[in-house]
C-alpha positions as CSV (number, residue, x, y, z in Angstrom):
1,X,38.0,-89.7,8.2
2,X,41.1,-91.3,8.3
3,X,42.7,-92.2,4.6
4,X,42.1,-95.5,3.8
5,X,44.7,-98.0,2.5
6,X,44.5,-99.1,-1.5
7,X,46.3,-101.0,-3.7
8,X,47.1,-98.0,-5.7
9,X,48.8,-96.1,-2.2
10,X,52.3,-96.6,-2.3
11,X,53.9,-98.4,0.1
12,X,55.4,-96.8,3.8
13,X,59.2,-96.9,3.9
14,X,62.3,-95.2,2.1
15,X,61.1,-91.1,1.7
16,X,57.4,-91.9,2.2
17,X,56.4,-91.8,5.8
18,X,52.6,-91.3,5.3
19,X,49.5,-92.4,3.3
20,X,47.6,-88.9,3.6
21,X,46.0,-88.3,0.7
22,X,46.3,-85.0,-1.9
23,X,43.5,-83.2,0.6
24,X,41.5,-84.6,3.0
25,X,40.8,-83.8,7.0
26,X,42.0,-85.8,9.8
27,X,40.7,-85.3,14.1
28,X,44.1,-84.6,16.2
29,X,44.5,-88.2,17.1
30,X,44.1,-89.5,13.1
31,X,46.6,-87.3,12.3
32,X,49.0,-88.5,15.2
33,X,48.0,-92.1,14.4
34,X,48.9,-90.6,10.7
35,X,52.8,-90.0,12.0
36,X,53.2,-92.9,13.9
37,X,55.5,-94.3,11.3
38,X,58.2,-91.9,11.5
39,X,58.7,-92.9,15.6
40,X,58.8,-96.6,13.8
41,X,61.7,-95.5,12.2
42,X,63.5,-94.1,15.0
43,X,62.8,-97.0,16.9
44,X,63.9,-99.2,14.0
45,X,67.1,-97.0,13.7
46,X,68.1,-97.0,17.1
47,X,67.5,-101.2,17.5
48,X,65.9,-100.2,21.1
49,X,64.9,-97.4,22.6
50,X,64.5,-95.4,25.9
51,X,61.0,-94.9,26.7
52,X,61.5,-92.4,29.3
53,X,63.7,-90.2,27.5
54,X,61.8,-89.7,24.5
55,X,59.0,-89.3,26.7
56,X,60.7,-86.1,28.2
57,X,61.5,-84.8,25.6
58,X,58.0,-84.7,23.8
59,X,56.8,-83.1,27.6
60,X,59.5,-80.1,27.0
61,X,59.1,-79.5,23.5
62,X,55.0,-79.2,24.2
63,X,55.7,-77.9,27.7
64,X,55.4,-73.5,28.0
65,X,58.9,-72.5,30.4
66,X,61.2,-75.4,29.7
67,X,64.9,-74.7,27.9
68,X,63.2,-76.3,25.2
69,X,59.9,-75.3,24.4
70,X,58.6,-74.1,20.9
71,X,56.6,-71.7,22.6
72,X,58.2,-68.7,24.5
73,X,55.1,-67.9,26.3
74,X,54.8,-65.8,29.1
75,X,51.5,-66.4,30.9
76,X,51.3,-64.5,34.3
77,X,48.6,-62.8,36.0
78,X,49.8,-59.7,34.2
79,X,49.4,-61.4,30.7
80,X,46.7,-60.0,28.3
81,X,43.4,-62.4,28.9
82,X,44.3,-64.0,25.1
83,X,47.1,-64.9,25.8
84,X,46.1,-66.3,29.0
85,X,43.5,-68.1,27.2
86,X,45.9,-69.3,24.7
87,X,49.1,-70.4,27.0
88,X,46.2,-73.0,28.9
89,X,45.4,-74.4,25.8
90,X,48.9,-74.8,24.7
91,X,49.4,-76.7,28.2
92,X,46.3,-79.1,28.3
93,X,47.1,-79.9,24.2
94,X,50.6,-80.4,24.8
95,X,50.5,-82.3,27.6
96,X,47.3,-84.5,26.0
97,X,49.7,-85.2,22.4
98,X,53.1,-85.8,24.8
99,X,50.9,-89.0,26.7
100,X,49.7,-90.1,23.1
101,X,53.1,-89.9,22.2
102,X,54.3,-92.5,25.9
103,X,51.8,-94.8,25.0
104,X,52.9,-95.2,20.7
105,X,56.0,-95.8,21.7
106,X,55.1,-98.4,24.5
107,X,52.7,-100.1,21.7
108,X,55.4,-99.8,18.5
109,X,58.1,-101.7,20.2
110,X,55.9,-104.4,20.4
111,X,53.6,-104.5,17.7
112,X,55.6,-102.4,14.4
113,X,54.0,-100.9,11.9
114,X,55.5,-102.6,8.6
115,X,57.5,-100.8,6.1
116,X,57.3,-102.8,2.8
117,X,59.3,-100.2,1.3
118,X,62.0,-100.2,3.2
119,X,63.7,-98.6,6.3
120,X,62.9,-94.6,6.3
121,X,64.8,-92.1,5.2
122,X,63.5,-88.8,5.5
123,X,65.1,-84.9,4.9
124,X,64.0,-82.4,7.3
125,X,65.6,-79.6,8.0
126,X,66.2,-78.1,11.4
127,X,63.7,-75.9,12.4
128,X,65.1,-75.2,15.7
129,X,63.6,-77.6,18.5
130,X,66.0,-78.2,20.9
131,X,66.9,-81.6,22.7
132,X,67.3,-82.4,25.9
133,X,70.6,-83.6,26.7
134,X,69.7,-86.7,27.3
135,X,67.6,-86.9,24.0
136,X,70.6,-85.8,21.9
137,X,72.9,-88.4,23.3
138,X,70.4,-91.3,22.4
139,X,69.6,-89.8,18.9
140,X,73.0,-88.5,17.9
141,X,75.1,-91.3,20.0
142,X,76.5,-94.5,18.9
143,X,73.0,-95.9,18.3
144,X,71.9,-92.8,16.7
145,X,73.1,-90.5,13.8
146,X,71.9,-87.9,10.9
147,X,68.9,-90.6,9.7
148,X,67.5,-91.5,13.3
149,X,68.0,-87.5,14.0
150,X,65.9,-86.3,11.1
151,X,63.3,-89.2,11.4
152,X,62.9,-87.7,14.8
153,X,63.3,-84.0,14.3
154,X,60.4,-84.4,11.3
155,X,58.1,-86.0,14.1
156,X,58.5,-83.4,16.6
157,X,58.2,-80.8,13.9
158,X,54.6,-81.9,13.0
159,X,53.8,-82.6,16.5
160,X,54.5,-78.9,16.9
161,X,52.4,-78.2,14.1
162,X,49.3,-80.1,15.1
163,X,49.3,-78.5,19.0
164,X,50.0,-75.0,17.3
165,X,46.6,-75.7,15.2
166,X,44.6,-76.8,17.8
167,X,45.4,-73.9,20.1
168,X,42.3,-71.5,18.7
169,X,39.6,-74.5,20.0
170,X,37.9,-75.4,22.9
171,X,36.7,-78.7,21.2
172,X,40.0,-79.6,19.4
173,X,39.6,-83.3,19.2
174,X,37.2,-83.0,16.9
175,X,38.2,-80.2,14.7
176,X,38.5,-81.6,10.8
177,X,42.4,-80.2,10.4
178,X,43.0,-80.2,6.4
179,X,46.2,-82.5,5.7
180,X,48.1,-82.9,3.0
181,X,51.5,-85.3,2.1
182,X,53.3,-83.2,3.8
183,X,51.3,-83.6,7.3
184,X,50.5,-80.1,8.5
185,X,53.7,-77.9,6.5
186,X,51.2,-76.2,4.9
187,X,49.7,-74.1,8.3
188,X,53.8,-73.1,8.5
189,X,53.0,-69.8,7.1
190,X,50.0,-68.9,8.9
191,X,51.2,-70.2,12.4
192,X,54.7,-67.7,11.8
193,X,52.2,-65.1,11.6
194,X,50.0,-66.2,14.2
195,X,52.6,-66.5,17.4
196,X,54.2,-63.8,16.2
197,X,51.6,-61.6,16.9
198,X,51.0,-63.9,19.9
199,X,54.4,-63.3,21.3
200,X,55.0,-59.5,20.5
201,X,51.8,-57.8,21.4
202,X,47.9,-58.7,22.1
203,X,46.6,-61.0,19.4
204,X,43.9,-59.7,17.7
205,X,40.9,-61.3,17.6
206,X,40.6,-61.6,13.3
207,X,44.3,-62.8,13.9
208,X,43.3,-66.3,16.2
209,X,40.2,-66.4,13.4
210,X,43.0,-66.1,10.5
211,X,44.7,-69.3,11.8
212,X,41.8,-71.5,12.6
213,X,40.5,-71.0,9.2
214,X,44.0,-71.7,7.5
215,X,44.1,-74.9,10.0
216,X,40.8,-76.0,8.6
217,X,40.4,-74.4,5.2
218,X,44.2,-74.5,4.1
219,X,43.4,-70.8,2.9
220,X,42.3,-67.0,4.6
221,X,39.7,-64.9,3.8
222,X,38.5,-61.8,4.9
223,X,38.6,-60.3,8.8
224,X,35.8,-61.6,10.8
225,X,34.8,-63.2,13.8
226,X,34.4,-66.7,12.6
227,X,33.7,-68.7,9.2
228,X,31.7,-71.4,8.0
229,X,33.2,-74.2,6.0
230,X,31.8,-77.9,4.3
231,X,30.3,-79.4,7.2
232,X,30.6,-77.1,10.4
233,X,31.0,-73.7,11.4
234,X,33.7,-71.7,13.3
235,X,32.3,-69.1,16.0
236,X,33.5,-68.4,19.3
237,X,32.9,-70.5,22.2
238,X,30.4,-67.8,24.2
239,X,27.3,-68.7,21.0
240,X,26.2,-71.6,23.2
241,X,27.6,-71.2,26.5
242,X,27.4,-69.1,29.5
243,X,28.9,-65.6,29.0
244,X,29.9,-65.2,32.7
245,X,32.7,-68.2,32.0
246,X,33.1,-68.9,28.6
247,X,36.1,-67.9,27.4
248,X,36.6,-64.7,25.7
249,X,38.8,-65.6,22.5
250,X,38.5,-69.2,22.1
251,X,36.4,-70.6,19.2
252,X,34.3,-74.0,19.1
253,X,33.8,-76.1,15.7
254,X,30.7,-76.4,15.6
255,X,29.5,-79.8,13.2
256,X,26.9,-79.1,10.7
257,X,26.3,-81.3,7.5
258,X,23.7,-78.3,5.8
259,X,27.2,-76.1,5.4
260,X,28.3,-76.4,1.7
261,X,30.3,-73.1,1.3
262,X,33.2,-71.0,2.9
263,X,32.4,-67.6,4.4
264,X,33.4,-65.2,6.5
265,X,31.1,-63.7,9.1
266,X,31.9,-60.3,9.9
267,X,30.7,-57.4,12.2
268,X,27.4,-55.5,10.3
269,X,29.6,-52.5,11.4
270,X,33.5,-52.3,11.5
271,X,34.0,-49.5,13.7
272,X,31.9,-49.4,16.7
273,X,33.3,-45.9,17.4
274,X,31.2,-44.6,14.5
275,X,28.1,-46.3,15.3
276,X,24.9,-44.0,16.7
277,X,24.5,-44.1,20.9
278,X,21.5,-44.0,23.1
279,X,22.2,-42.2,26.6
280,X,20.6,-45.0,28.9
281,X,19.1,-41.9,31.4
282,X,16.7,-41.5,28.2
283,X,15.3,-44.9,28.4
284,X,12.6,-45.3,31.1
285,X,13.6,-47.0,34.4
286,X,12.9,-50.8,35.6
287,X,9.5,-51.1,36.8
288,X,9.9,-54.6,38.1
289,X,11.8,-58.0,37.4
290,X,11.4,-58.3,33.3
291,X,9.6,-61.1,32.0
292,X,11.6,-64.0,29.6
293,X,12.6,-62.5,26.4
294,X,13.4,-65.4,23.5
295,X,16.5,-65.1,21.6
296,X,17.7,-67.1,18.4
297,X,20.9,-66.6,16.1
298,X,19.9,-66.1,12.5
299,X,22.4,-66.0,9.8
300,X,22.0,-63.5,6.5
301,X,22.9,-64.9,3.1
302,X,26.3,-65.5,1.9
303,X,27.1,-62.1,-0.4
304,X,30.7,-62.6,-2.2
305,X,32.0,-65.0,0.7
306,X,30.9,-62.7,3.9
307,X,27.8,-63.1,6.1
308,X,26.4,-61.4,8.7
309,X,24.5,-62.8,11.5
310,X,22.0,-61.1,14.3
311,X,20.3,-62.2,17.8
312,X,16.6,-61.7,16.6
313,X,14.9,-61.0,20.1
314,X,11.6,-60.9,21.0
315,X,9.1,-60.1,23.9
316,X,5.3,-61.8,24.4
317,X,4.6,-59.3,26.7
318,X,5.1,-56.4,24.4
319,X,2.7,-57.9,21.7
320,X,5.6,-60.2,20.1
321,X,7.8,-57.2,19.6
322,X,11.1,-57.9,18.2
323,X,14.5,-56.3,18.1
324,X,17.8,-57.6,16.2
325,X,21.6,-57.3,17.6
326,X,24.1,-57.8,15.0
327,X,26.2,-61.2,16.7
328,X,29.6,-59.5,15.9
329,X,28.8,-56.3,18.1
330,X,27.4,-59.5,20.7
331,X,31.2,-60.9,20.7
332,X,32.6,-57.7,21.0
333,X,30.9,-57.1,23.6
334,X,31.6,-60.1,25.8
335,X,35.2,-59.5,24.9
336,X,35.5,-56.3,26.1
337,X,33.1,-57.0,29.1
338,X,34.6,-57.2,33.1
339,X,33.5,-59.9,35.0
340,X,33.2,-58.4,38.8
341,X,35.5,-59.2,41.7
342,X,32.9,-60.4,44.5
343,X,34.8,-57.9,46.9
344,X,34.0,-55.1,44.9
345,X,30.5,-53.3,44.9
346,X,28.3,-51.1,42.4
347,X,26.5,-48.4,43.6
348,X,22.5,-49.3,42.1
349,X,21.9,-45.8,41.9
350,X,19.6,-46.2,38.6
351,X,18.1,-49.2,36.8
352,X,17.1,-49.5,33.2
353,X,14.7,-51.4,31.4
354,X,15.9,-54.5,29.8
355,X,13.9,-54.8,27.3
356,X,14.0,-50.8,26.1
357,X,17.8,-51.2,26.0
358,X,17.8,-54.3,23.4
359,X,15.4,-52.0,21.5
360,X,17.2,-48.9,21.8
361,X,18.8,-47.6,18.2
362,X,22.6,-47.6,18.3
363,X,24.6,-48.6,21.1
364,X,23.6,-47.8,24.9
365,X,25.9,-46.0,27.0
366,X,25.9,-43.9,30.1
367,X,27.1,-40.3,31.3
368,X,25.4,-40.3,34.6
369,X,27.1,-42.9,36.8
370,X,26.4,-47.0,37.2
371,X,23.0,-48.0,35.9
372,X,22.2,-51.9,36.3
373,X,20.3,-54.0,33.9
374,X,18.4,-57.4,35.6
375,X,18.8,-60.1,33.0
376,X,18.8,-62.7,36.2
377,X,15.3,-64.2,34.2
378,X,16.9,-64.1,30.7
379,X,19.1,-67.3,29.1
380,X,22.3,-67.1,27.7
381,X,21.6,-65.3,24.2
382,X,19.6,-62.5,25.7
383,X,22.9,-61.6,27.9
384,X,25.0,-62.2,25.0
385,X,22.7,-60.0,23.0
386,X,22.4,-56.7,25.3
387,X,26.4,-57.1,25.5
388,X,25.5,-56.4,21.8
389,X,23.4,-53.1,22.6
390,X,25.8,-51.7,25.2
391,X,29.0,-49.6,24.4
392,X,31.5,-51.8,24.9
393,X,33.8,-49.7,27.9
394,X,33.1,-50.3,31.5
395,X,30.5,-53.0,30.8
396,X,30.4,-55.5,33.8
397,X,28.7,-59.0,34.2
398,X,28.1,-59.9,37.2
399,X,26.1,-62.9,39.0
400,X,23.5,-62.3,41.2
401,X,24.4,-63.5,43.9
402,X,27.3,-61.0,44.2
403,X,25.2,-57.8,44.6
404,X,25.4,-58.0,48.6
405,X,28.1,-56.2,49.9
406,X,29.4,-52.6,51.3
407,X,28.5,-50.2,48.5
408,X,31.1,-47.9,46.7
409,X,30.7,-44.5,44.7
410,X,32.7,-45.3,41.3
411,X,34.3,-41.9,42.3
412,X,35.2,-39.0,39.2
413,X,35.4,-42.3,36.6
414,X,33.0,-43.0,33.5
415,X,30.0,-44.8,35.1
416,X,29.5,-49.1,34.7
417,X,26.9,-50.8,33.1
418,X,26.0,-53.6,35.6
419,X,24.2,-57.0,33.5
420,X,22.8,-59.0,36.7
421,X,23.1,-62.4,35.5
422,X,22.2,-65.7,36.9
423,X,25.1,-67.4,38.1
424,X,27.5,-70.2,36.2
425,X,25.4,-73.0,36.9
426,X,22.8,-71.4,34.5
427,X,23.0,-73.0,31.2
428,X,21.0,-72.1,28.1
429,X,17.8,-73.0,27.6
């Protein structure tokens, strides 16, 4: 919730540009509403102000390939699938805070946000964000000058800040960032580390995990695959939606009031390498179209700040048999996983049996060619669970309605596991 307004809060104006409180969360658009004070002051500083200029300028800073960006990002075709992931984020956010940004200023010039304290003089230090030409004549011009500059510069600094720590979500409206006085300055360290990674090689998962949990916690933890913290938990985005379009590295805040404690949920085993295998020629073939199997998500107990969590399956037809995935093998799994090209074809030279798979010990790989699995009857967490079971190389999702087409030997290569799913209008049960 937004900080509310005492008689003990000191006043806006002169050095003090916010009321946040000593801790507390704010949604992206509290926290812009939070800053709107320091665009008061420029407006206040500069008398009037061009609207379309400023306007620009926000566009360019948020914007990926402008001469002024804050993010350097090259996202081609050729670009790893995270950063991919991560560059459309940075787009939509940006472009989402920079028509915020239009319509305070259209609403300020009209209807200012009093400064009991005085006209605002704030110290921030360059961090680099460069100006459009037009933007540095109108802030460092006649009308402008070091004050109006810096008032500026700290706003587009935290508006920097708060796109950077919303770039890990899929639901980053509603994501409780922690701020402090000093807006979002405290995620600097983190985010350095963060795009760093981002822009010199391909981002680990833990890494994007890292910096959503500093966003939201203000502190790190162990490596995992998501966290739970007061009131919600962090996993990513494929827990509860479709695995054949969810996105593979994105993570969703997920509200829930019974989460009183911080912890890490991490992988039941580190290195998959290591883990037992089951040849899937040793399972028995698919006799037949397998009936539903139910899935849930349980969550172990907290044991000093780490969890781990499985898919618990289970099978009426088999007597209410029951099988368990660990869910950080699951995400893994649907990480690593293909999703097929329609053109291309997969010889259906063997089938396996679903439900022997999910209950097969270790993880299920193949040395005899492509072998298909038919999960077109099962919801979203059974698919997300045999990703679980299989060895995550040459796994490939890949909608039914797909199968048609000229088949294709996969040549001298390591054979494909083949999931047949239900297509993307399938959602979860």
């Amino acid at each position: 919730m937004p900080p509310s307004r005492t008689s003990t809060t000191p006043a806006l104006g002169g050095s003090r540009w916010n009321t946040f409180p000593a801790t507390g969360t704010m949604t992206a658009h509290e926290f812009f509403t939070g800053t709107e004070p320091l665009l008061q002051g420029v407006i206040d500083a500069l008398q009037s102000v061009d609207r379309e200029i400023l306007g620009a300028q926000i566009h360019a800073t948020l914007g990926l390939g402008t001469r002024e960006t804050s993010l350097p990002l090259a996202v081609g075709p050729d670009a790893a699938s995270a950063t991919r992931e991560l560059g459309a984020q940075a787009e939509a956010i940006g472009q989402e805070i920079a028509s915020w940004a239009t319509e305070a200023v259209d609403r300020l010039l009209t209807h200012r946000i009093p400064l009991p304290a005085g006209p605002l003089v704030v110290r921030s230090h360059c961090y680099g964000h460069l100006l459009t030409h037009p933007a540095t004549d109108l802030l460092m011009g006649r009308r402008g000058g070091p004050v109006t500059m810096q008032l500026y510069n700290e706003w587009l600094h935290q508006m920097v800040l708060l796109r950077d720590a919303l770039l890990p979500f899929t639901n980053w409206q509603d994501v409780p960032l922690l701020v402090t006085p000093t807006g979002l300055r405290h995620t600097e360290p983190a985010r350095d580390r963060f795009l760093t990674e981002l822009l010199v090689r391909q981002i680990r998962h833990t890494s994007i995990v890292n910096f959503a949990r500093h966003t939201v916690t203000g502190g790190s933890g162990p490596d995992g695959y998501g966290f739970d913290h007061d009131g919600g938990t962090v996993l990513p985005a494929v827990v509860d939606a479709p695995p054949l379009t969810a996105p593979r590295h994105l993570l969703t805040w997920r509200p829930d009031p019974a989460v009183g404690e911080t912890a890490t949920y991490v992988a039941e085993v580190r290195d998959y390498y290591a883990a037992p295998r089951t040849l899937i020629e040793h399972l028995p073939p698919a006799t037949g179209t397998p009936g539903p199997i139910i899935a849930r998500i349980v969550a172990e107990p907290v044991v000093d700040g780490t969890r781990t969590a499985h898919v618990e399956v289970t099978h009426t037809a088999h007597n209410g048999a029951a099988a368990r995935i660990d869910l950080g093998q699951c995400l893994r799994g649907h990480r690593f996983a293909h999703r097929q090209d329609p053109a291309e074809a997969v010889v259906d030279a063997r089938t396996a049996d679903t439900w022997s798979v999910l209950r097969a010990p270790g993880l299920v790989c193949t040395e005899g060619g492509d072998a298909v699995l038919d999960a077109t009857a099962q919801d979203n967490t059974v698919v997300l669970a045999l990703l679980g079971r299989l060895y995550p190389d040459h796994v490939v999702l890949r909608p039914a309605g797909h199968r048609a087409g000229p088949v294709t030997a996969a040549g001298n290569g390591p054979g494909r596991l083949v999931i047949d799913i239900r297509g993307e209008a399938h959602q979860e049960s």
